[in-house]
N, CA, C and O atoms as CSV, one atom per row, in Angstrom:
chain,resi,resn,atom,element,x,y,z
A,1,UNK,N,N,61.098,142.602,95.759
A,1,UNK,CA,C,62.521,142.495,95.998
A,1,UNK,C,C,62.752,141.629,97.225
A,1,UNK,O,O,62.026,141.916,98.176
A,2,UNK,N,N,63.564,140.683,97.396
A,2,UNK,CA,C,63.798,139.890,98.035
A,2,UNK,C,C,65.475,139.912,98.196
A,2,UNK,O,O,66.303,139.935,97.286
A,3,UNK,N,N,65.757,139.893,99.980
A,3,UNK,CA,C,66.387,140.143,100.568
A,3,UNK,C,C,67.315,138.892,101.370
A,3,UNK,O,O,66.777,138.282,102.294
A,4,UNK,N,N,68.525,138.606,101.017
A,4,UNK,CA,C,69.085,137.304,101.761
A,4,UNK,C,C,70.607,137.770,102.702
A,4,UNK,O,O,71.664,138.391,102.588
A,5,UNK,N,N,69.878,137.037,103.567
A,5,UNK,CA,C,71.445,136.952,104.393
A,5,UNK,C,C,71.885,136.011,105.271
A,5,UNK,O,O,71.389,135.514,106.282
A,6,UNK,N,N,72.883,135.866,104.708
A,6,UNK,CA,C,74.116,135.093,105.672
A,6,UNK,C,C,74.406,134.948,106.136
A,6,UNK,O,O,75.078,135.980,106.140
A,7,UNK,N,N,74.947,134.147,107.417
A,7,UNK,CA,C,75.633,133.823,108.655
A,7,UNK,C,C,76.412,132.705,109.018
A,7,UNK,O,O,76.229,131.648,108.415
A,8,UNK,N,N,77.106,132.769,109.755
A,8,UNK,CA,C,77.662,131.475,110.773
A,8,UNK,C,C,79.348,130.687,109.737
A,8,UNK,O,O,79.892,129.647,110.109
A,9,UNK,N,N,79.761,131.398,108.670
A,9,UNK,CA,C,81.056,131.862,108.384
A,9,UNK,C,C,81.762,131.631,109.472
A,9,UNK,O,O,81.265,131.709,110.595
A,10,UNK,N,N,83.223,131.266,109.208
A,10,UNK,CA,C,84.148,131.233,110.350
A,10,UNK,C,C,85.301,130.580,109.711
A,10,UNK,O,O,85.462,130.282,108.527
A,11,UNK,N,N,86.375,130.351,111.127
A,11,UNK,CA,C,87.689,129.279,111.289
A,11,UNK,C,C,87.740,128.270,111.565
A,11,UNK,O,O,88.220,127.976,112.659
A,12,UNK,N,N,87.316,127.393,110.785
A,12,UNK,CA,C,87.214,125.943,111.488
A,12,UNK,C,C,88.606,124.812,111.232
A,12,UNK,O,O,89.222,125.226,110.249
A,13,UNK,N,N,88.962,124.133,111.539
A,13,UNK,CA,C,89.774,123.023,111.715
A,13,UNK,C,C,89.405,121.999,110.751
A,13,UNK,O,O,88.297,121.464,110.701
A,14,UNK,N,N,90.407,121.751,109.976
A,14,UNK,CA,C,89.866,120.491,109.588
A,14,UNK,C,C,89.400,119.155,109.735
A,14,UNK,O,O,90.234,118.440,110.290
A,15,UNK,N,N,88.176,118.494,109.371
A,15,UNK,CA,C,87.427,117.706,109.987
A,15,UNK,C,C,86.356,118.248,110.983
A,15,UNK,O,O,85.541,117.557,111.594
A,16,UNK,N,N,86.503,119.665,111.046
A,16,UNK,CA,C,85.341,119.932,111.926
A,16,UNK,C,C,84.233,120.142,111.058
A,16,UNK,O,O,84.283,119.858,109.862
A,17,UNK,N,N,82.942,120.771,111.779
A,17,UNK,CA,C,81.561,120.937,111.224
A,17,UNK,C,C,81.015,122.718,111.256
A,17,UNK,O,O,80.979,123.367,112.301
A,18,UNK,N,N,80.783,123.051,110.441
A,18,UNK,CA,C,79.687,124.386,110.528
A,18,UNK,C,C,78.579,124.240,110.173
A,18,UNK,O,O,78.053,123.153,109.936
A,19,UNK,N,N,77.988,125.491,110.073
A,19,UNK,CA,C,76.471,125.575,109.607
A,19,UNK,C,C,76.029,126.940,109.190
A,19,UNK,O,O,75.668,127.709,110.081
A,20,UNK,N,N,76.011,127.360,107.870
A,20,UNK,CA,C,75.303,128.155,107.420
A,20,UNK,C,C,74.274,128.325,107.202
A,20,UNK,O,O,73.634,127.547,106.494
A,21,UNK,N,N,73.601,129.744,107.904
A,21,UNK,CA,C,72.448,130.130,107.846
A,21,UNK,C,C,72.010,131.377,106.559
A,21,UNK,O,O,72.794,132.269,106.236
A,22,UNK,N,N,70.791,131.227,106.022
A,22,UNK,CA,C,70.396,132.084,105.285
A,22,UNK,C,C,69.116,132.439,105.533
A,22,UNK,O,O,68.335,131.549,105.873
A,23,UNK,N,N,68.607,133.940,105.398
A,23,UNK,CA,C,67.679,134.150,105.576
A,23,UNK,C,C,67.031,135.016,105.193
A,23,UNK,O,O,67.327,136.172,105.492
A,24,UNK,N,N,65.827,134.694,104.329
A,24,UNK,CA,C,65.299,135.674,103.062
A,24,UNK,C,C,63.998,136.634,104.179
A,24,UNK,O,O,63.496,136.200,105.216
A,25,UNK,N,N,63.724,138.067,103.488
A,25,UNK,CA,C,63.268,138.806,103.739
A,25,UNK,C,C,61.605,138.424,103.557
A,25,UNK,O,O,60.660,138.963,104.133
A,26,UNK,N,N,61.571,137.130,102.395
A,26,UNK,CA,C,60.195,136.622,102.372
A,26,UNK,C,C,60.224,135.620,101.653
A,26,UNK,O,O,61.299,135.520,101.061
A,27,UNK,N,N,59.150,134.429,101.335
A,27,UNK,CA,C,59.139,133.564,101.003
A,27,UNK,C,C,60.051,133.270,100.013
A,27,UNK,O,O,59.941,134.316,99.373
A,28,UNK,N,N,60.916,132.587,99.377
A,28,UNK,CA,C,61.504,131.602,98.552
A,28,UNK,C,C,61.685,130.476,97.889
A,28,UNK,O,O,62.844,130.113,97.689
A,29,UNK,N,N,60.695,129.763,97.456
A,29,UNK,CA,C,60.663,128.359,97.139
A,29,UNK,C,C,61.877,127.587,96.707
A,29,UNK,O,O,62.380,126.586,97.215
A,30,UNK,N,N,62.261,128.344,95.557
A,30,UNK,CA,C,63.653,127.677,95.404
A,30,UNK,C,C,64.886,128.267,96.149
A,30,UNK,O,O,64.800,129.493,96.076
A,31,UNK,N,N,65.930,127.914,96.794
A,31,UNK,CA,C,66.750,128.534,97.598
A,31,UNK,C,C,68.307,126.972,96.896
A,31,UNK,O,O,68.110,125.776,96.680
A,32,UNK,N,N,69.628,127.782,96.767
A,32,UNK,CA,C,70.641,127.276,96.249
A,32,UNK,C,C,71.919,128.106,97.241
A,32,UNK,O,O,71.979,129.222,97.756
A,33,UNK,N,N,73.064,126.653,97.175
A,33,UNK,CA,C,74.137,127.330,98.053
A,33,UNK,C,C,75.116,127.195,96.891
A,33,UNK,O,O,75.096,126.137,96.263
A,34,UNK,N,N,76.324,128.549,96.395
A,34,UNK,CA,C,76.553,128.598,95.545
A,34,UNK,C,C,78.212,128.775,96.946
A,34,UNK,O,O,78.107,129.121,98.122
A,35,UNK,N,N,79.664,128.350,96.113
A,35,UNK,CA,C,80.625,128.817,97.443
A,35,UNK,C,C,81.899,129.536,95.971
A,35,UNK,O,O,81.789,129.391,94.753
A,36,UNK,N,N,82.626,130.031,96.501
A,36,UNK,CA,C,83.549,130.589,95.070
A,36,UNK,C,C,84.950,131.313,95.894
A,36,UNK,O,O,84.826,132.011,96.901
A,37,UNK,N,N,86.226,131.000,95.268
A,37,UNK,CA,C,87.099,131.108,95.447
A,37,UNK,C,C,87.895,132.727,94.559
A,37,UNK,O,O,87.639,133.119,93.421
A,38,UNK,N,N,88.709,133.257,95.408
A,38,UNK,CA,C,89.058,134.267,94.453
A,38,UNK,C,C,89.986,133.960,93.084
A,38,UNK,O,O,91.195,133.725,93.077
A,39,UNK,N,N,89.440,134.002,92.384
A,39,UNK,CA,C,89.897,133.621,90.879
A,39,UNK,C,C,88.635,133.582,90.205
A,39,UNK,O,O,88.243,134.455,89.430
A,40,UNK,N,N,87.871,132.318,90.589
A,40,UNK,CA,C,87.385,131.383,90.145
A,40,UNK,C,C,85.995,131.904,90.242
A,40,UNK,O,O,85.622,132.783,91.019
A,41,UNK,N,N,84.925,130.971,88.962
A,41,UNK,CA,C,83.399,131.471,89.508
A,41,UNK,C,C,82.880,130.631,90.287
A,41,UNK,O,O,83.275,129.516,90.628
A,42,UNK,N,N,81.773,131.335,90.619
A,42,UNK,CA,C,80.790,130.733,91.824
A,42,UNK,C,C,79.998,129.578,91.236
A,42,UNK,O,O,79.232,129.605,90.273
A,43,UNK,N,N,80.425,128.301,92.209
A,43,UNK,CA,C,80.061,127.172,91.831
A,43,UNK,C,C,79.078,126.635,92.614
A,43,UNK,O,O,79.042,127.168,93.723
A,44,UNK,N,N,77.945,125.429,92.375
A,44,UNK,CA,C,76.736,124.849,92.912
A,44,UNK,C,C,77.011,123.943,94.060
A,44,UNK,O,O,77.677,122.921,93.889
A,45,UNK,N,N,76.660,124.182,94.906
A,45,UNK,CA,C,76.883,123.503,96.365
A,45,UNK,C,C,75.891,122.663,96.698
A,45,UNK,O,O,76.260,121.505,96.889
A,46,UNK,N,N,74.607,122.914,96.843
A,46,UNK,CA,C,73.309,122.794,97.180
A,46,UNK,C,C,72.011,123.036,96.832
A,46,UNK,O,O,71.996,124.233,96.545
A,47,UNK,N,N,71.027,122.635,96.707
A,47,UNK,CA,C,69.722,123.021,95.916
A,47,UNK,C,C,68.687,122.398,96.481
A,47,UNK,O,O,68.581,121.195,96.715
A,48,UNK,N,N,67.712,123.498,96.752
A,48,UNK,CA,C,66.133,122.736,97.660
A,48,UNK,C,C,65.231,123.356,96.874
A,48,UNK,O,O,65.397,124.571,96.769
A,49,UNK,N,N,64.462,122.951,96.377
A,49,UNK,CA,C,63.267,123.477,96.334
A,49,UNK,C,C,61.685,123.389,96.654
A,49,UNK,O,O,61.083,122.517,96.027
A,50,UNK,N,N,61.060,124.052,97.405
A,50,UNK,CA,C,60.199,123.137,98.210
A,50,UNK,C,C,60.163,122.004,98.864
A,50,UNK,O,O,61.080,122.038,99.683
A,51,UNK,N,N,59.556,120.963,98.939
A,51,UNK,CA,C,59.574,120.404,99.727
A,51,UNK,C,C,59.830,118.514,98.888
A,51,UNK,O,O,59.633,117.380,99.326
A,52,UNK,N,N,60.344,119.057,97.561
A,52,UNK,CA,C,60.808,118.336,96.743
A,52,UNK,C,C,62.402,117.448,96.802
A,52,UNK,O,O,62.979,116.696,96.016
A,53,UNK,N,N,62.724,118.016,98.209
A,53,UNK,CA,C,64.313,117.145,98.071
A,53,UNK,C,C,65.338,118.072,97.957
A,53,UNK,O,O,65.015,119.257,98.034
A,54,UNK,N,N,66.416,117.808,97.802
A,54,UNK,CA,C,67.581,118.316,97.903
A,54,UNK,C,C,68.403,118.075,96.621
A,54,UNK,O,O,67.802,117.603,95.656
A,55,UNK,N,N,69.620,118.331,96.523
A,55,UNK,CA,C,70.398,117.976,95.237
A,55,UNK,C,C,71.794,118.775,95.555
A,55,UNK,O,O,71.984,119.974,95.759
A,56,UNK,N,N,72.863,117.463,95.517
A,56,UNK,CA,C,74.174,118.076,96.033
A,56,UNK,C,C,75.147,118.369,94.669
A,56,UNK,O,O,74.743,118.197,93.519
A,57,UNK,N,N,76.568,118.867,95.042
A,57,UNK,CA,C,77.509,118.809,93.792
A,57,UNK,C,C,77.760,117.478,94.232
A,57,UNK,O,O,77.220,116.973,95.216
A,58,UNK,N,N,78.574,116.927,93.501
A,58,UNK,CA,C,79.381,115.341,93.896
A,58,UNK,C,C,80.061,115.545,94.736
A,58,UNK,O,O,80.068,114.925,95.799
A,59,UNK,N,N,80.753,116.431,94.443
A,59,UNK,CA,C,82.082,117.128,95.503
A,59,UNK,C,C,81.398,116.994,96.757
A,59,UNK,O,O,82.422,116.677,97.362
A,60,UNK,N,N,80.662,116.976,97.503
A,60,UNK,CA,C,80.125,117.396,98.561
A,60,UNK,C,C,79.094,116.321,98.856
A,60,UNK,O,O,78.533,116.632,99.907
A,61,UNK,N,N,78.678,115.346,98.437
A,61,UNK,CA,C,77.714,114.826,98.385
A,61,UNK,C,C,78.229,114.109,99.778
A,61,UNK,O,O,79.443,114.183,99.965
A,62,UNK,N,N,77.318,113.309,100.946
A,62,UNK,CA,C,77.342,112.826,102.319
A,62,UNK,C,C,78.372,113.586,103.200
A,62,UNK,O,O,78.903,112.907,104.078
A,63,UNK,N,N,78.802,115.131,103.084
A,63,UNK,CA,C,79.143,115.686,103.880
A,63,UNK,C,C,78.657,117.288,104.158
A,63,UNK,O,O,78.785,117.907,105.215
A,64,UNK,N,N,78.079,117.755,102.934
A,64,UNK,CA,C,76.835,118.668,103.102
A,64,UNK,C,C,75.549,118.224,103.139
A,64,UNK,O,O,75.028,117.458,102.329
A,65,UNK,N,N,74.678,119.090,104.805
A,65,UNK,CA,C,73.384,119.101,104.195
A,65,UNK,C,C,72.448,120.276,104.217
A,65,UNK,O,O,72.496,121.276,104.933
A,66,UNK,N,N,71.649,119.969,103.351
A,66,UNK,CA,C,70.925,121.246,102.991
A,66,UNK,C,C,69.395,121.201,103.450
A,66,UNK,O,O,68.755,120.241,103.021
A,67,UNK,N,N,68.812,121.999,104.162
A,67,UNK,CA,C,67.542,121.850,105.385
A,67,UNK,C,C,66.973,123.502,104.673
A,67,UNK,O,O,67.493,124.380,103.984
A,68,UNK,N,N,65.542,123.249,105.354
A,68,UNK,CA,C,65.443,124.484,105.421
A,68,UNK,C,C,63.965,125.010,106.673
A,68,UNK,O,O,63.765,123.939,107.245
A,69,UNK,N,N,63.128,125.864,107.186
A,69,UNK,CA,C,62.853,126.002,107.884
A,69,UNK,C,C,61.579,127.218,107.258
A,69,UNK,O,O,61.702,128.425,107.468
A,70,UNK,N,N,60.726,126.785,106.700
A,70,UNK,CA,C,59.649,127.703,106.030
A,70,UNK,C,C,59.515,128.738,107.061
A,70,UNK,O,O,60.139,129.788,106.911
A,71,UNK,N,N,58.545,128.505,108.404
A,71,UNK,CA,C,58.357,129.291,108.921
A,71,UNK,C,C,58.947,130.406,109.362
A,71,UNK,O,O,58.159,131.288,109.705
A,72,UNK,N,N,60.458,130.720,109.492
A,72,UNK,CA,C,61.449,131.967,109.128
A,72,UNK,C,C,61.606,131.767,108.117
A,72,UNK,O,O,62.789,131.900,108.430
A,73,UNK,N,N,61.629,131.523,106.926
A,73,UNK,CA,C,62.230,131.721,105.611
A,73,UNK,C,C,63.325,131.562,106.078
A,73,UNK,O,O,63.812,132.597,106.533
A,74,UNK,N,N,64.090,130.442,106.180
A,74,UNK,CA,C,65.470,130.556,106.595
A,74,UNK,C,C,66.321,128.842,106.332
A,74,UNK,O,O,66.227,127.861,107.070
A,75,UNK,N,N,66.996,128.955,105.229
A,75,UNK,CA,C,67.724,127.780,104.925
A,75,UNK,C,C,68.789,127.573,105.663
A,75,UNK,O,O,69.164,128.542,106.323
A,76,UNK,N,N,69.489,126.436,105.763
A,76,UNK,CA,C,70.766,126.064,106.542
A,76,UNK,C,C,71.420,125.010,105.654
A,76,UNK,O,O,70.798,124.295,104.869
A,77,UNK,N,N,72.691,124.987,105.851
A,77,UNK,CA,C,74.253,124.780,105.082
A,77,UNK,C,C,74.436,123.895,106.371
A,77,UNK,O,O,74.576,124.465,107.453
A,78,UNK,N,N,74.442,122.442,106.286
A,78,UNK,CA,C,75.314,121.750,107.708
A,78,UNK,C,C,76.332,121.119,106.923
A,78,UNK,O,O,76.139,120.296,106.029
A,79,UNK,N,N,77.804,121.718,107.459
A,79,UNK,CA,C,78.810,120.773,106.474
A,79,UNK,C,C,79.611,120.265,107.889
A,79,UNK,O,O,79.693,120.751,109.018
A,80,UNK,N,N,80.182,118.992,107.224
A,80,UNK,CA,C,80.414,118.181,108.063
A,80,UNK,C,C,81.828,117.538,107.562
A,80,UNK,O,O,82.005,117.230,106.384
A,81,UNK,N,N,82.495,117.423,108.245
A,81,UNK,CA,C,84.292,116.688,107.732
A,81,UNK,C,C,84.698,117.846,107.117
A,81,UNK,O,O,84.475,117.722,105.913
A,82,UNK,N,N,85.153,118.839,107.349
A,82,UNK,CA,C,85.586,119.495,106.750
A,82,UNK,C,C,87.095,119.872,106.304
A,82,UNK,O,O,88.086,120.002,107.022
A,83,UNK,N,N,86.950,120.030,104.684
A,83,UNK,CA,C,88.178,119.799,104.211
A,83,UNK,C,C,88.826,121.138,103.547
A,83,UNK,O,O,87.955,121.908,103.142
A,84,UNK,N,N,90.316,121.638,103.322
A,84,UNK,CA,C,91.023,122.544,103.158
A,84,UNK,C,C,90.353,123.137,101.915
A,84,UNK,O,O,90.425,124.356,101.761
A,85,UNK,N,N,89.716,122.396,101.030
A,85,UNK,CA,C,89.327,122.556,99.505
A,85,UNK,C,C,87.356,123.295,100.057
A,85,UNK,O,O,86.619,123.897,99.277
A,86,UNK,N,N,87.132,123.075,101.043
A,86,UNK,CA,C,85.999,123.807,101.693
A,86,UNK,C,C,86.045,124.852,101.433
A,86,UNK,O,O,85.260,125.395,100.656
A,87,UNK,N,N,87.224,125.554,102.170
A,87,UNK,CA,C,87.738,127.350,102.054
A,87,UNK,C,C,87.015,128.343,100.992
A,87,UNK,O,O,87.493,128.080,99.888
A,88,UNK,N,N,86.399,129.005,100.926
A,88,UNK,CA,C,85.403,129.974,99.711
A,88,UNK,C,C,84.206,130.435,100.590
A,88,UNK,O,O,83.663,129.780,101.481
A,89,UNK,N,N,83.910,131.656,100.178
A,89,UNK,CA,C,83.136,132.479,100.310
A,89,UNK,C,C,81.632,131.502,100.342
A,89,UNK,O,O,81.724,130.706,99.407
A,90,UNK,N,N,80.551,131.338,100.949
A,90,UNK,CA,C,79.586,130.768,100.507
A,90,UNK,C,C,78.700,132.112,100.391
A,90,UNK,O,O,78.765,133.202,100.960
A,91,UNK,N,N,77.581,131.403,99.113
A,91,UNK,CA,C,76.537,132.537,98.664
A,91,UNK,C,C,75.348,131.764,98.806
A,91,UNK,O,O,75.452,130.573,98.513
A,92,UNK,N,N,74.398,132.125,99.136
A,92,UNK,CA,C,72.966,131.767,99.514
A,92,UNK,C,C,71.936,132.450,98.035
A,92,UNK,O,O,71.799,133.671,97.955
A,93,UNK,N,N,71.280,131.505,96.950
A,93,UNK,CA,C,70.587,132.433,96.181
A,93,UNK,C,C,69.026,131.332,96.419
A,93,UNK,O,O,68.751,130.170,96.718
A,94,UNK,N,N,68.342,132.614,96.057
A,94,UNK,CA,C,66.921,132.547,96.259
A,94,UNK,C,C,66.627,132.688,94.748
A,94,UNK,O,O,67.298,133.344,93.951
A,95,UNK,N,N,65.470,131.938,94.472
A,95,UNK,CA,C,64.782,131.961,92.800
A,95,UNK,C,C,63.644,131.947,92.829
A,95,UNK,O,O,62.975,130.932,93.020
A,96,UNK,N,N,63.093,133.355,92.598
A,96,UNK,CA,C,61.485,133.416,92.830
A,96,UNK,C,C,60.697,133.304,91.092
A,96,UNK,O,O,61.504,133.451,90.174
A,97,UNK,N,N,59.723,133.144,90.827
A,97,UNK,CA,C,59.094,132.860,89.644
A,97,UNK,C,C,57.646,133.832,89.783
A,97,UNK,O,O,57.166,133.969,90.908
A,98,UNK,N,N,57.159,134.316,88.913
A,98,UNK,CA,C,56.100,135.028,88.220
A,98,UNK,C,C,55.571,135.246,87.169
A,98,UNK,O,O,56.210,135.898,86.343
A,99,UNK,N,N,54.311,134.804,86.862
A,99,UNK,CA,C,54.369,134.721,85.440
A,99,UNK,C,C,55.259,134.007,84.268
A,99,UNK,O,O,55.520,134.481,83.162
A,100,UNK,N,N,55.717,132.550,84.882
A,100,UNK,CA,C,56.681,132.514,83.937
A,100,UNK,C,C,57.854,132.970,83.646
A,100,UNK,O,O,58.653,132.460,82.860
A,101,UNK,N,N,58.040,134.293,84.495
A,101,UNK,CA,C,59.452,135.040,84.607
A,101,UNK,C,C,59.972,134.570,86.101
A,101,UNK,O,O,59.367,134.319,87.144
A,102,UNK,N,N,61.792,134.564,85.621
A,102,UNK,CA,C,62.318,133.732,86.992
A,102,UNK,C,C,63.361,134.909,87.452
A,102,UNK,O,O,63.992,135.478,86.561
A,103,UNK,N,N,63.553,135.275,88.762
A,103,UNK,CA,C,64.359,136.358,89.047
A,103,UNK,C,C,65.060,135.480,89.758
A,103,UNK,O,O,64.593,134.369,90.007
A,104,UNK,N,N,66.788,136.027,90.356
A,104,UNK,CA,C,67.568,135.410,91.277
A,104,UNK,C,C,67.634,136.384,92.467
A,104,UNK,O,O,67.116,137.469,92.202
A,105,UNK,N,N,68.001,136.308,93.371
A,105,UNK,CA,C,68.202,137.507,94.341
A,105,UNK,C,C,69.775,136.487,95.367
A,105,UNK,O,O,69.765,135.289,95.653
A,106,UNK,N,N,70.708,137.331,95.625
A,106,UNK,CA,C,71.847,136.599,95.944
A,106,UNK,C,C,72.380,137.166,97.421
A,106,UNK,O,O,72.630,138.370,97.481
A,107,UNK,N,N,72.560,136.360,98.595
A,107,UNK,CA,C,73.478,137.085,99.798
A,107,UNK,C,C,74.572,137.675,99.594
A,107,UNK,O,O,74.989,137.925,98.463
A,108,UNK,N,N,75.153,137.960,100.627
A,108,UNK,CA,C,76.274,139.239,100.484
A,108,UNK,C,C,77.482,138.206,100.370
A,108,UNK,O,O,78.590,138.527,99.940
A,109,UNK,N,N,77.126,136.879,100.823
A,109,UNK,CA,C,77.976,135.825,101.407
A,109,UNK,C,C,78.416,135.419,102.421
A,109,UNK,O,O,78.038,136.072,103.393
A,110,UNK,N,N,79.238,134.395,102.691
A,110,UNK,CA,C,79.873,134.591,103.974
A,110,UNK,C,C,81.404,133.480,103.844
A,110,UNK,O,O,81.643,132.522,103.108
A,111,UNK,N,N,82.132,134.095,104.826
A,111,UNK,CA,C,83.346,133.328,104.362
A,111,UNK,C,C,83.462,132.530,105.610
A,111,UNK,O,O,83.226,132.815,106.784
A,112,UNK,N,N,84.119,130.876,104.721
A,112,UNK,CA,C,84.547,129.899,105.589
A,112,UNK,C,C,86.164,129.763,105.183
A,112,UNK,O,O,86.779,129.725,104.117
A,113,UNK,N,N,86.475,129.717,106.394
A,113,UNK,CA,C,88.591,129.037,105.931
A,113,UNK,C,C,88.379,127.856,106.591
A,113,UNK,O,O,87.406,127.706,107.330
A,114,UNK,N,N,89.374,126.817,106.355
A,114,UNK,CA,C,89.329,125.474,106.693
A,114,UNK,C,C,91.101,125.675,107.417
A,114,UNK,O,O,92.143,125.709,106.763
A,115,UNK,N,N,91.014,125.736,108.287
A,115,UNK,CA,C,92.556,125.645,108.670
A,115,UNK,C,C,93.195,124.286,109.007
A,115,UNK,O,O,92.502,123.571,109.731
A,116,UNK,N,N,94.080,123.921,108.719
A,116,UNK,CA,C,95.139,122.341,109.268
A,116,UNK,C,C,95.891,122.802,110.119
A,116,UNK,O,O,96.707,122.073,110.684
């Protein structure tokens, strides 16, 4: 069982910058930033897996980036210009594999508002 959590949520201004942190209870190879609005489902933000690169939505592409930091097990969210359409909950998921079988394990989240 694998364990994720969230941080660094807040009030930011528009055009400013945050940085979400995630941080799994143990290794993760694949790790994804998922963000979701109340209505609406949780949509693809970000994607690392190993040491294979990154992969953005369009929406987001040269103003998110997505890092991560093996030695804590601990990914990071750097968003940058930030815009009103930012605003949503972000979710941090981890995708571990065994045997051919793929499990997800998901953070609690964390919420960003974009204020003007």
């Amino acid at each position: 069982q694998l364990r994720l959590v969230e941080s660094g949520g807040g009030t930011v201004e528009v055009g400013g910058s945050l940085t979400l942190s995630c941080t799994a209870s143990g290794i993760a190879p694949a790790t994804n930033w998922y963000r979701q609005t109340p209505g609406n489902e949780r949509d693809f933000v970000a994607g690392i897996i190993g040491n294979s690169g990154t992969n953005y939505a369009d929406s987001v592409k040269g103003r998110f980036s997505h890092s991560r930091h093996d030695p804590t097990n601990t990914v990071y969210l750097q968003i940058n210009n930030l815009k009103a359409e930012d605003s949503a909950t972000y979710y941090c998921k981890a995708v571990t594999s065994r045997d051919g079988n793929y499990t997800n394990y998901w953070g609690q989240g964390t919420h960003v508002t974009v204020s003007s």
